[in-house]
C-alpha positions as CSV (number, residue, x, y, z in Angstrom):
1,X,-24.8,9.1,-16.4
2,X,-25.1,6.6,-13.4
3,X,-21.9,4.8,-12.3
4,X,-22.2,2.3,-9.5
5,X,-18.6,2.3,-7.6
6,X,-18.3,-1.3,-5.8
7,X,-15.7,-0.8,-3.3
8,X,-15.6,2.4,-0.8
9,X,-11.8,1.7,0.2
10,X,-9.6,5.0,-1.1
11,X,-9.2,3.7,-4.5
12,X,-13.0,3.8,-5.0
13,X,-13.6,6.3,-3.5
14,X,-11.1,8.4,-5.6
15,X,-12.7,6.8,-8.5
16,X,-16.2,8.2,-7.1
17,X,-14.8,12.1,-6.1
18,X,-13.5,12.1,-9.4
19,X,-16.7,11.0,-11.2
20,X,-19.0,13.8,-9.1
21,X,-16.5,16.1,-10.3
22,X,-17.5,15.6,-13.7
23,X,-21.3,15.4,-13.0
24,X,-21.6,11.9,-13.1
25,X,-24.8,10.6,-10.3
26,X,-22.3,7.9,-8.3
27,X,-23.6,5.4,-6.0
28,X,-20.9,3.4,-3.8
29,X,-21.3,0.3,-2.4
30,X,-19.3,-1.1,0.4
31,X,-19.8,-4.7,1.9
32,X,-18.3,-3.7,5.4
33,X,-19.5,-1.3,7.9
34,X,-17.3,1.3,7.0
35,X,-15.5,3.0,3.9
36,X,-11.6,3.4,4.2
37,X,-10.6,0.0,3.6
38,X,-7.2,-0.4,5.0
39,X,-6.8,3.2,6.2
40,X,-8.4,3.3,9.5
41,X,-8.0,5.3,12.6
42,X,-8.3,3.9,16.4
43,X,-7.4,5.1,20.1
44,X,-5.3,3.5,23.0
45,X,-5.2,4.2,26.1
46,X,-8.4,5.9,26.0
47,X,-7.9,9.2,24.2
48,X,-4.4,8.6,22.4
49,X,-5.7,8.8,18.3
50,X,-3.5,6.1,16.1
51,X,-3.4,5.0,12.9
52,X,-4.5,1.3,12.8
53,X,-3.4,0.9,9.0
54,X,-1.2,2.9,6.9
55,X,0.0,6.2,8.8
56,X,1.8,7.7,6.0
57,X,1.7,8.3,2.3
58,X,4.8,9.2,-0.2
59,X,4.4,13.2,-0.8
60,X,6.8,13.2,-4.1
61,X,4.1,11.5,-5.7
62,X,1.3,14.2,-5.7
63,X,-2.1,12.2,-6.0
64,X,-2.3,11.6,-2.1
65,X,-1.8,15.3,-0.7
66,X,-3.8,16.9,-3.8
67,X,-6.5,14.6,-2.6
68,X,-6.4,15.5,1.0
69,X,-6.1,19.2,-0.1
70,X,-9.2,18.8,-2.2
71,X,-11.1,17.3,0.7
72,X,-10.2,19.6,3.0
73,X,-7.2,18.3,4.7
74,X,-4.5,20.7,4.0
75,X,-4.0,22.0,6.6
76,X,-3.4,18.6,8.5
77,X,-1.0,17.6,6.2
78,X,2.2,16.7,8.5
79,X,5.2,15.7,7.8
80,X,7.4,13.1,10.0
81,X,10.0,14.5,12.6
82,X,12.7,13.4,10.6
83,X,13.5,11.1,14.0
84,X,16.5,8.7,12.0
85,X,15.2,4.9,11.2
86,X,17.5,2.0,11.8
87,X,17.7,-1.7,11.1
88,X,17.8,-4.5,13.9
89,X,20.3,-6.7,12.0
90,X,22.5,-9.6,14.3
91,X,21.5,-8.1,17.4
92,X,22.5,-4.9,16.4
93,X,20.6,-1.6,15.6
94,X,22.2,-0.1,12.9
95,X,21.2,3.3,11.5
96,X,19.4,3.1,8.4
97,X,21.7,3.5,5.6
98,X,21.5,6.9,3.1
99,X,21.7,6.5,-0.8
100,X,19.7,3.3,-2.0
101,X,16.7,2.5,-4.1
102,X,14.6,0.7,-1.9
103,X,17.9,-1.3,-0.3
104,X,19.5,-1.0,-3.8
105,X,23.1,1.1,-3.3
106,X,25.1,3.8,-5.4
107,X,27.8,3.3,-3.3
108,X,29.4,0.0,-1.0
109,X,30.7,2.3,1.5
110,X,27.3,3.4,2.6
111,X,26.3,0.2,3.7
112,X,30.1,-0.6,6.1
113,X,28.5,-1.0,9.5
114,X,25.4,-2.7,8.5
115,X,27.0,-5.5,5.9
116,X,29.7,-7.6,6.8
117,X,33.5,-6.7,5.7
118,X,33.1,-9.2,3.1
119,X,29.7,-8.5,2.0
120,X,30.6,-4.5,1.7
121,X,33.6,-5.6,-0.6
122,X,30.9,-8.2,-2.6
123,X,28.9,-5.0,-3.7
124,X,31.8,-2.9,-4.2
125,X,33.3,-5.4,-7.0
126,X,30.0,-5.3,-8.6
127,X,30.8,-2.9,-11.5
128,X,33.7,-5.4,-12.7
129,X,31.1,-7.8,-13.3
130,X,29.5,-8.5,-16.9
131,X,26.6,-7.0,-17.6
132,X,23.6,-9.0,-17.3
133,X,20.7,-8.0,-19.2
134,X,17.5,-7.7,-16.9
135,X,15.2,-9.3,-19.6
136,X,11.1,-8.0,-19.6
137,X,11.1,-8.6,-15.6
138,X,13.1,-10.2,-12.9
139,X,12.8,-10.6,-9.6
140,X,14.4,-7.8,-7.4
141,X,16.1,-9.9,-5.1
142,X,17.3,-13.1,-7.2
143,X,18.5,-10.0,-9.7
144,X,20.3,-7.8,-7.1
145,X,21.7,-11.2,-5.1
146,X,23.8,-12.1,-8.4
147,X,25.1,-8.5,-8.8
148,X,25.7,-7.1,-5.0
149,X,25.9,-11.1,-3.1
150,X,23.1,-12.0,-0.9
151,X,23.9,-10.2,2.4
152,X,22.4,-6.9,1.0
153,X,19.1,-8.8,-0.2
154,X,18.5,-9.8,3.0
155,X,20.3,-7.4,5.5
156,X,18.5,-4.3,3.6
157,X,16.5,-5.0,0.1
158,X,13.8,-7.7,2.3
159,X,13.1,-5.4,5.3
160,X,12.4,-2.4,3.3
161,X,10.2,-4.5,0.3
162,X,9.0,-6.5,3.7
163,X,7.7,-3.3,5.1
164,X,6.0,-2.2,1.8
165,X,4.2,-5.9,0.7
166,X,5.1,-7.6,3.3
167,X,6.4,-10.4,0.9
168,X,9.5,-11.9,-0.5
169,X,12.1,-10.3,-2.1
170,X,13.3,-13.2,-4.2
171,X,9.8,-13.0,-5.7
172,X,8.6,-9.6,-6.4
173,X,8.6,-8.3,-9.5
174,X,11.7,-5.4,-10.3
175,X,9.7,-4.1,-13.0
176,X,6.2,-3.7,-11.5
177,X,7.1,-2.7,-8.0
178,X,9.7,-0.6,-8.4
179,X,10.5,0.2,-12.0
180,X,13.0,2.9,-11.5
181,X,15.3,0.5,-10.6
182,X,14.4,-2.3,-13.6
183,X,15.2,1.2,-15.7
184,X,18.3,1.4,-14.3
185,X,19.2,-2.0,-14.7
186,X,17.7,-2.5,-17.8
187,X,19.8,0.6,-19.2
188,X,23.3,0.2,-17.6
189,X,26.1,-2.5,-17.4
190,X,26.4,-1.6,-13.7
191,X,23.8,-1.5,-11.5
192,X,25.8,0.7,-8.6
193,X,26.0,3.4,-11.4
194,X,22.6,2.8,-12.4
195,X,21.5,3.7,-8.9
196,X,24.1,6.9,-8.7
197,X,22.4,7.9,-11.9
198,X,18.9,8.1,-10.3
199,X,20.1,10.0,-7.4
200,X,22.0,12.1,-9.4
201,X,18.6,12.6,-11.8
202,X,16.7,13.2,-8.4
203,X,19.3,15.5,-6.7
204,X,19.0,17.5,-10.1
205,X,15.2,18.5,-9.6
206,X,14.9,20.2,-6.3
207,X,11.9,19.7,-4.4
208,X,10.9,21.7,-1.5
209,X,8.0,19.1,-0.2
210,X,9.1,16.1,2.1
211,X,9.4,12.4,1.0
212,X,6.4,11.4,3.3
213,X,3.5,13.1,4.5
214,X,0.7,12.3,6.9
215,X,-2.3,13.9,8.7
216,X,-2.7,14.8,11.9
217,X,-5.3,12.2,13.8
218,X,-4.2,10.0,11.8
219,X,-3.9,9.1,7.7
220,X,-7.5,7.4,8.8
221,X,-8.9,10.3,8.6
222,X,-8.7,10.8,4.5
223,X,-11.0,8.4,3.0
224,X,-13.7,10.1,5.7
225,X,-13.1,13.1,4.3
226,X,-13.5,12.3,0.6
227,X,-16.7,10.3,1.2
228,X,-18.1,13.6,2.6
229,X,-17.0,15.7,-0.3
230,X,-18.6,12.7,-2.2
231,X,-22.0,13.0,-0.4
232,X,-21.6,16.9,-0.8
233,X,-21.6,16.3,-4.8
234,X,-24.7,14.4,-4.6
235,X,-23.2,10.7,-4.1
236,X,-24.9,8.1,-2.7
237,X,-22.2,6.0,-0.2
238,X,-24.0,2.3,1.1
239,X,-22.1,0.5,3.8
240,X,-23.0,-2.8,4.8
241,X,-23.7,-3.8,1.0
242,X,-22.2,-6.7,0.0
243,X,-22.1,-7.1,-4.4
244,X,-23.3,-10.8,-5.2
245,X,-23.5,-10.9,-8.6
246,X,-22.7,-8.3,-11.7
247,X,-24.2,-8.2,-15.2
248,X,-23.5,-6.3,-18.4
249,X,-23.6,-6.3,-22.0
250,X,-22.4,-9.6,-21.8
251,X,-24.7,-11.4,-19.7
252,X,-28.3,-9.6,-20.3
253,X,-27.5,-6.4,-18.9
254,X,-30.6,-4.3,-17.7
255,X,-33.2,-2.4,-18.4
256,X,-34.6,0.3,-16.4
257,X,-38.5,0.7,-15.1
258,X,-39.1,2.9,-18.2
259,X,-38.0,0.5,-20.4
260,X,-34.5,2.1,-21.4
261,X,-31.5,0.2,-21.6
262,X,-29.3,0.5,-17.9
263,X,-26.3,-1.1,-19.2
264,X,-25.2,-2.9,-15.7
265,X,-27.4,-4.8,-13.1
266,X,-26.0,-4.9,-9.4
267,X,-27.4,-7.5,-7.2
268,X,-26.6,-7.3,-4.1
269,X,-26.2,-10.1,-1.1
270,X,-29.8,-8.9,0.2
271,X,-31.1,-9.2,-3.3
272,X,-32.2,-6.0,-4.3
273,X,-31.1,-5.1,-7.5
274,X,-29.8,-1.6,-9.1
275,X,-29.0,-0.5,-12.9
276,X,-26.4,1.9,-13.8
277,X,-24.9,3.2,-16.8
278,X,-21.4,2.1,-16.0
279,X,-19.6,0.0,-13.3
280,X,-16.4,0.4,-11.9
281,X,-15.0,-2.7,-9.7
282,X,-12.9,-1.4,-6.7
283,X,-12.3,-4.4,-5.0
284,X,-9.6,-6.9,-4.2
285,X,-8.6,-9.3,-7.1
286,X,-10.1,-12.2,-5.7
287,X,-13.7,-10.5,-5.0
288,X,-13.1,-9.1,-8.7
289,X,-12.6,-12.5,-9.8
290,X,-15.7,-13.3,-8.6
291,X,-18.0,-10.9,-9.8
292,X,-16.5,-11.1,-13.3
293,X,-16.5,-15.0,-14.2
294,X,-19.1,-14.5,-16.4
295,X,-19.2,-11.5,-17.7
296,X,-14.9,-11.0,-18.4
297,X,-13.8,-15.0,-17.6
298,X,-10.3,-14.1,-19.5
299,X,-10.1,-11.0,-16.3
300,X,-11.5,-12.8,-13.9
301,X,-8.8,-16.1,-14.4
302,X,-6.2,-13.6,-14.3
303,X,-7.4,-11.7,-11.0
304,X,-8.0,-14.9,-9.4
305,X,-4.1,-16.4,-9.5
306,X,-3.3,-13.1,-7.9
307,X,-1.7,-14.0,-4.1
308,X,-2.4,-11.7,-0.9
309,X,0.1,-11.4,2.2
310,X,-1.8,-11.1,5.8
311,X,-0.2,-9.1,8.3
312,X,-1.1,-7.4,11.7
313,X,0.1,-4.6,13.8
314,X,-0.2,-4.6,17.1
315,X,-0.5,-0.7,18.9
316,X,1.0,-1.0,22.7
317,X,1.0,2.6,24.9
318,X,3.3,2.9,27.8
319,X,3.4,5.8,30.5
320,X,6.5,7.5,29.7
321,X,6.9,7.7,33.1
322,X,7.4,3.9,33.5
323,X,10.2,3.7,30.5
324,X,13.8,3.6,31.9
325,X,14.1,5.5,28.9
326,X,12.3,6.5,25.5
327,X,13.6,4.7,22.8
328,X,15.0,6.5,19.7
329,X,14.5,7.4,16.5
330,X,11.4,6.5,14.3
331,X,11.8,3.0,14.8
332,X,13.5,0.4,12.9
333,X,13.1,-2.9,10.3
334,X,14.4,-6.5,11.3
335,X,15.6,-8.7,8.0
336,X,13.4,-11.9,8.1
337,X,17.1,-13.8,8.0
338,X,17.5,-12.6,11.7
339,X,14.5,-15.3,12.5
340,X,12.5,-12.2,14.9
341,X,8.7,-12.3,14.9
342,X,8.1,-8.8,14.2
343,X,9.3,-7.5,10.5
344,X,9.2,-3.2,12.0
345,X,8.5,-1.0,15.1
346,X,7.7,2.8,14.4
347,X,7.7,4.5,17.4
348,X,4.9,6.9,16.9
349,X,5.5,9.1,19.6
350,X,8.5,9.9,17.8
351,X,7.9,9.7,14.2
352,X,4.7,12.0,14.2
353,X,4.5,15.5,16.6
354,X,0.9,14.7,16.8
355,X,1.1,11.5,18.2
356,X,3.4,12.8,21.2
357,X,1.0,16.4,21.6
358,X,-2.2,14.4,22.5
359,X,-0.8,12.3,25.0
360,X,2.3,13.7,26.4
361,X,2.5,11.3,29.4
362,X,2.3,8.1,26.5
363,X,4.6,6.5,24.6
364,X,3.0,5.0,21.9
365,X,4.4,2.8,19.0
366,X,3.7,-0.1,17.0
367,X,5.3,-3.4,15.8
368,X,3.6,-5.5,12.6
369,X,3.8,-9.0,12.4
370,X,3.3,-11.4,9.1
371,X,5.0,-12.0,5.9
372,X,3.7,-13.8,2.3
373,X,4.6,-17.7,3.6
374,X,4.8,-17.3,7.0
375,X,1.4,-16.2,8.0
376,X,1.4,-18.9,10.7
377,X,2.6,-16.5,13.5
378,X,-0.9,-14.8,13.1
379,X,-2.7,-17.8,14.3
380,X,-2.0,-17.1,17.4
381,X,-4.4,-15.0,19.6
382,X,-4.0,-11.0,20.4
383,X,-2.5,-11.6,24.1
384,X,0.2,-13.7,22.1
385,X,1.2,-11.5,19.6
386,X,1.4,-8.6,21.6
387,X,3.6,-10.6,24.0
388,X,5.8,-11.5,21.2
389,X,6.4,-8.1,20.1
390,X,7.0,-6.8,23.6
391,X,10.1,-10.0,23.5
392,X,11.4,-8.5,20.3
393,X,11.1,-5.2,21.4
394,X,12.9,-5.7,24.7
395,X,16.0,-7.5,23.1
396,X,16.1,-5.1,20.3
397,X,15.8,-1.5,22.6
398,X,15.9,-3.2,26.1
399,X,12.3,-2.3,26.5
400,X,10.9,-3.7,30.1
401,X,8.1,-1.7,30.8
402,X,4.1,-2.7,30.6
403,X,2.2,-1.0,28.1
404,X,-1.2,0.1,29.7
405,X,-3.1,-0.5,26.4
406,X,-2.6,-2.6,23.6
407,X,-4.7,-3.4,20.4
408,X,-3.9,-5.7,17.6
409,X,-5.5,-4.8,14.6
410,X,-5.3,-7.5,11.7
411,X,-5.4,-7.1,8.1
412,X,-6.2,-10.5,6.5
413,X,-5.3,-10.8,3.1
414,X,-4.7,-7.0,3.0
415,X,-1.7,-6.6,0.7
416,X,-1.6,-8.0,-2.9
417,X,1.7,-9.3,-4.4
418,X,3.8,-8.2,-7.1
419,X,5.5,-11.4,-8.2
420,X,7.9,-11.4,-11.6
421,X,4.9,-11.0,-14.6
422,X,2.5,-9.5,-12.4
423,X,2.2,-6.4,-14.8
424,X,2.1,-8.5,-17.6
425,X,-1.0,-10.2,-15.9
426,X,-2.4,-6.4,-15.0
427,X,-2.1,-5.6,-18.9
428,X,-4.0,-9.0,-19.7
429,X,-6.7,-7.8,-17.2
430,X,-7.4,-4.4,-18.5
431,X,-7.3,-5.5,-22.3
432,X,-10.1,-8.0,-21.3
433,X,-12.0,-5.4,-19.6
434,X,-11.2,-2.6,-22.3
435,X,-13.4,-4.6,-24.6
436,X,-16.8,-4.4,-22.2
437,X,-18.4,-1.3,-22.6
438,X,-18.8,0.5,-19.4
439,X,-16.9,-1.4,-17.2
440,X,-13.3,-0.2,-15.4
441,X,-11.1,-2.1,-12.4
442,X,-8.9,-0.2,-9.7
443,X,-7.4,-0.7,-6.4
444,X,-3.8,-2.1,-4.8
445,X,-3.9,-4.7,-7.3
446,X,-2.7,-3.3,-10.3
447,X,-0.3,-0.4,-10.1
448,X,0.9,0.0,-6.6
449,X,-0.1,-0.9,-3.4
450,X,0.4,2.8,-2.1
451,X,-2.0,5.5,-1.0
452,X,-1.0,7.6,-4.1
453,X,-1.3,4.7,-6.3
454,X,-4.5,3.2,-5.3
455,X,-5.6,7.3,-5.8
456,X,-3.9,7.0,-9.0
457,X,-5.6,3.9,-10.1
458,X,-9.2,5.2,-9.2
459,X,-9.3,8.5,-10.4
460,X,-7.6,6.5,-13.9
461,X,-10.5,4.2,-13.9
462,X,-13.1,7.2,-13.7
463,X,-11.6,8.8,-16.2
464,X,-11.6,6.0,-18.4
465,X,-15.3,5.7,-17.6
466,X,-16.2,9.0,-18.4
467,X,-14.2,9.3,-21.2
468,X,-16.0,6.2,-23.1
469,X,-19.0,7.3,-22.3
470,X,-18.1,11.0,-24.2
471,X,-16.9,8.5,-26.7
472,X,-20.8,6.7,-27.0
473,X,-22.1,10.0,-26.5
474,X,-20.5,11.3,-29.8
475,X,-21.1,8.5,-31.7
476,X,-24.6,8.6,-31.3
């Protein structure tokens, strides 16, 4: 069998390991010059290796790490320092609270010192409230606002979510972005019980491995490494091929030189054309869209009302030698109610060993910049943005030094959003797409915007190719 992958970013190229594993011929086609989508590594300064997308990926959930392990990265599999994290809330950096679901407490006291007086004894009368059922979805911060009061949407649940979608809490989804906590709410009259009864449920199963992992020279360095195990299987990876159009069953399909059915026709932007027993689409929802108005219009309507956040993060180096002094911990979130420009700093040079061993006279770290609605702030040119960051960063830390390198990378529609009925909308797409033979959809679209996830959803969407195709095969 011959699957075309379209999309090389990591969820199609997990798609495409998975498929060689099984003896499937893949080719992958990706429109830009490189695979890796939004995992990407750079340098500052020179020599100093960074992450210029996401540097780390959550190690409880095991699709990420076996993935790396399978391509070879074991054993530069790293965790964090374990250098504390902190909030920038009125001025103020507070250190990041302990016992919440993303910004969610078990407990009122933990959050004294970050919250207001008031605001502490708002979540702590919380259980006295009725219960209010959560319905088939909500969204997390409208939900959590009625039951805890405002202040710890936006002091704690916003910067977190912020740092994750980089969108709005009062608009994302409970249920499809962190459904763990719609279970909780959905099964309790008290949601502060509800979130002591997942950390009691968690605290219960002891796990050796940390939360978070990443790789040394960056998380960059992982969809490299699984497009060479690809090529190693026998797959074919294309960059610089842009998909124009898509036809299947639905639309004439194809038929090879020898006169045999192909199932799919490719066409790409330069017009040559290639066959394949089976597609799978791993691209953003809107380029989806595209590709499938004619063949799956129902999919296609669907993927094209979905909404994408831009963001950038802008890398600055400083000579540790010119800092007054380093700043610490990992780095820290700002709550969009505070009015900053930047939503996080990490300092890197802290957070990861590697960073600091490669260049032990920088200091390097990173700020990002954007939210869903106020993408304004990245019309403004790299000199700006970095200038920005560098006035945030020097109120916030008291930061004064010039950096002797900067770069601003910028991810333009890079995160999808998970609004109330987004998964809803994802089952409408996949029952559309179940019903076209050979055809299967993945990436940060559906279930998760995360490195696991978007494995998750590729290697799903292989096996859901390979699995209908046993399914033809047997028929026949």
């Amino acid at each position: 069998m011959h699957v075309i992958v379209i999309g090389g970013g990591i969820s199609g190229l997990a798609a495409a390991q998975r498929l060689c594993a099984d003896g499937a011929s893949v080719t992958v086609l990706e429109a830009s010059a490189r695979v890796g989508g939004k995992l990407l590594t750079g340098d500052v300064a020179g020599s100093a290796a960074v992450d210029l997308g996401a540097e780390s990926m959550l190690a409880r959930r095991p699709e990420g790490v076996d993935l790396a392990r399978e391509a070879g990265l074991g054993e530069s599999l790293v965790p964090p320092t374990g250098a504390g994290a902190a909030i920038w809330s009125r001025g103020e950096l507070c250190p990041m609270p302990k016992g919440h679901v993303m910004g969610v407490p078990g407990d009122a006291e933990a959050l004294r010192g970050l919250l207001s007086a008031e605001g502490v004894a708002r979540v702590a009368r919380e259980p006295e409230l009725p219960p209010e059922p959560v319905g088939e979805d909500a969204a997390i911060g409208e939900y959590v606002a009625r039951r805890l009061g405002r202040e710890v949407v936006d002091r704690l649940v916003e910067p977190l979510l912020g740092g994750v979608y980089a969108g709005d809490a009062y608009r994302i989804s409970m249920r499809a972005a962190v459904p763990v906590l719609y279970e909780a709410a959905r099964h309790g009259s008290s949601l502060l019980a509800g979130v002591r009864a997942v950390q009691e449920q968690a605290a219960a199963q002891p796990c050796a491995s940390p939360v978070f992992m990443g790789v040394e020279g960056g998380v960059g360095r992982l969809p490299l490494a699984v497009a060479d195990a690809c090529r190693a299987a026998g797959a074919s990876i294309r960059t610089g091929t842009a998909v124009r159009e898509l036809h299947g069953p639905r639309t004439g399909g194809a038929v090879r030189a020898d006169g045999a059915p192909a199932g799919w026709s490719v066409v790409t932007d330069g017009g040559e054309v290639l066959h394949a027993d089976a597609v799978v689409l791993a691209v953003p929802a809107p380029r989806a869209a595209r590709l499938l108005v004619d063949e799956v219009p129902a999919a296609a309507r669907e993927l094209a009302a979905v909404e994408y956040a831009s963001m950038a993060l802008v890398t600055l180096a400083f000579r540790r030698g010119d800092l007054e002094r380093v700043p610490e911990g990992s780095g820290f979130l700002v709550p969009p109610v505070d009015g900053r420009t930047i939503k996080a700093a990490t300092f890197s040079g802290n957070k990861w060993s590697w960073v600091a061993a490669q260049g032990p006279e920088l200091f390097v770290l990173r700020t990002s910049v954007g939210r869903y609605g106020e993408e304004a702030v990245l019309e403004r040119d790299d000199a700006e943005l970095a200038a920005l960051s560098l006035r945030d960063l020097r109120t916030a830390t008291g930061l004064t030094a010039t950096p002797v390198d900067r770069l601003v990378t910028r991810w333009d529609g890079g995160l999808p959003q998970y609004p109330v009925g987004h998964g809803a909308r994802v089952a409408r797409v996949r029952e559309a797409v179940a019903d076209v033979p050979g055809l299967a959809v993945c990436g940060a679209a559906y279930e998760g915007v995360g490195i696991p996830a978007c494995i998750a959803s590729g290697k799903r969407a292989a096996g859901e190719t390979l699995a209908r195709a046993a399914a033809g095969s047997a028929r026949e």
